[in-house]
C-alpha positions in Angstrom: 0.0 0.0 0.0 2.9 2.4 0.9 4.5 1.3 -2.5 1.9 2.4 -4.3 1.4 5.9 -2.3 5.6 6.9 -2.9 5.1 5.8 -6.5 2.0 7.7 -7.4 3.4 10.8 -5.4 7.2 10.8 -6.4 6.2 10.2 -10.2 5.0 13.4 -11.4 4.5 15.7 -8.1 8.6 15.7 -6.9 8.6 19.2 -8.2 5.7 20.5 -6.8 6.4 18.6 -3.5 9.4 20.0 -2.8 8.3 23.8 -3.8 5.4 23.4 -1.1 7.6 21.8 1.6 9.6 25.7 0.5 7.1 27.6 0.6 5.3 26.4 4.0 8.8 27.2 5.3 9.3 29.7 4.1 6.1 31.2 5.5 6.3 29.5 8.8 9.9 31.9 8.6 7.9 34.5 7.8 5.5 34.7 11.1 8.3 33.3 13.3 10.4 37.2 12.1 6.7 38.9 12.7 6.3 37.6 16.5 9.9 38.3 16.8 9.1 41.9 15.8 6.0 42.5 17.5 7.6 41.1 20.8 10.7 44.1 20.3 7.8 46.4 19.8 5.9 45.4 22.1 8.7 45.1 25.1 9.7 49.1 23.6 6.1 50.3 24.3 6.4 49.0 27.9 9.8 50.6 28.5 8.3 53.7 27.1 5.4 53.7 29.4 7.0 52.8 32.7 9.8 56.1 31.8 6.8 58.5 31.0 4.8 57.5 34.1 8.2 57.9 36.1 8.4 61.3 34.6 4.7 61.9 34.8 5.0 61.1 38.7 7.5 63.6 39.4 6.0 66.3 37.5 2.7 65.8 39.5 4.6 66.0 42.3 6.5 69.1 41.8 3.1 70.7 40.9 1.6 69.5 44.2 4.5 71.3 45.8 4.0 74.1 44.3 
């Protein structure tokens, strides 16, 4: 039964095999780079944040002072 599978698949489809096999990884490269990215953004936003509301806390505070 397996003999007959390989056969049937390796006799005409090698070609379009292997450019499938390329192109699923290539795309499963693809979204592995955009959740790299979005995880750099994301982990920039947060550093952002926490320094503004640093900042945002002291100015507050030198207005209550005032």
């Amino acid at each position: 039964m397996f003999k007959h599978y390989w056969e049937s698949m390796m006799e005409s489809t090698a070609p379009f095999m292997l450019a499938w096999e390329a192109y699923v990884l290539f795309m499963l490269c693809f979204f592995i780079s955009i959740v790299i990215r979005l995880n750099r953004i994301e982990n920039k936003i947060i550093k952002l944040v926490e320094e503004y509301s640093d900042l945002l806390d002291y100015i507050y505070e030198e207005e209550e002072r005032k």
